[in-house]
C-alpha positions in Angstrom: 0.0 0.0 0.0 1.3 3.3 -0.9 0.8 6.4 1.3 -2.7 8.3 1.6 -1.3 11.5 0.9 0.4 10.6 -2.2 -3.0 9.4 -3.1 -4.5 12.3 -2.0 -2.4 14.1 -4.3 -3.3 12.3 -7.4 -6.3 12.3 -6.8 -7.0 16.1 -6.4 -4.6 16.6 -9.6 -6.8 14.4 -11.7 -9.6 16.1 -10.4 -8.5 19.5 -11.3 -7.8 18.8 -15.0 -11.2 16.9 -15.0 -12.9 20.2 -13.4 -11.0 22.0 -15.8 -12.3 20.2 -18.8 -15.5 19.9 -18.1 -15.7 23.5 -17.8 -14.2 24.0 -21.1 -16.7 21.3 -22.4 -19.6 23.8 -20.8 -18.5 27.4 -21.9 -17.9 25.7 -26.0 -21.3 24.5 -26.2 -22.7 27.9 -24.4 -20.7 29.5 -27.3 -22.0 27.2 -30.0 -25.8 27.6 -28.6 -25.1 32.1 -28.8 -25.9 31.6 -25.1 -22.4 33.5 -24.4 -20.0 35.1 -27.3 -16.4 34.9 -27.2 -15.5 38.2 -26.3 -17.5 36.8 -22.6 -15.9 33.8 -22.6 -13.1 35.0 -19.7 -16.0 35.6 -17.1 -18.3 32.9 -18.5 -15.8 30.8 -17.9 -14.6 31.7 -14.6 -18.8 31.9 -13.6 -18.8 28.2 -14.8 -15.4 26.8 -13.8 -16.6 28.1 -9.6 -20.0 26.8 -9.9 -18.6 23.1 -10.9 -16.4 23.6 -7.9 -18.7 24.3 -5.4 -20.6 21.3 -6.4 -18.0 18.9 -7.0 -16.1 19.8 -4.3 -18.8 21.9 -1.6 -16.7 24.9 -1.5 -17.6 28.5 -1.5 -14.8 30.7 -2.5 
């Protein structure tokens, strides 16, 4: 058995890139629908990337 934090680690790593990805996923098809515009995309982004967090993770930040 290896150790829990190194586990820990991993874990939260792949988690962030997943978070990350699935925001990215999110804010393309908001684009694609006109729901936001690119010139929006930096905020939409951000809006979408803390709201996954919060419910992935229960966080407020």
């Amino acid at each position: 058995m290896g150790n829990g934090t190194d586990n820990d680690s991993r874990q939260r790593k792949v988690s962030e890139e997943t978070l990350l990805k699935t925001a990215k996923e999110i804010a393309v098809k908001f684009i694609e629908t006109g729901r936001i515009n690119p010139a929006t995309f930096d905020s939409a982004f951000k809006n979408i990337y803390r709201s996954l967090e919060e419910t992935i993770r229960g966080e407020k930040q």
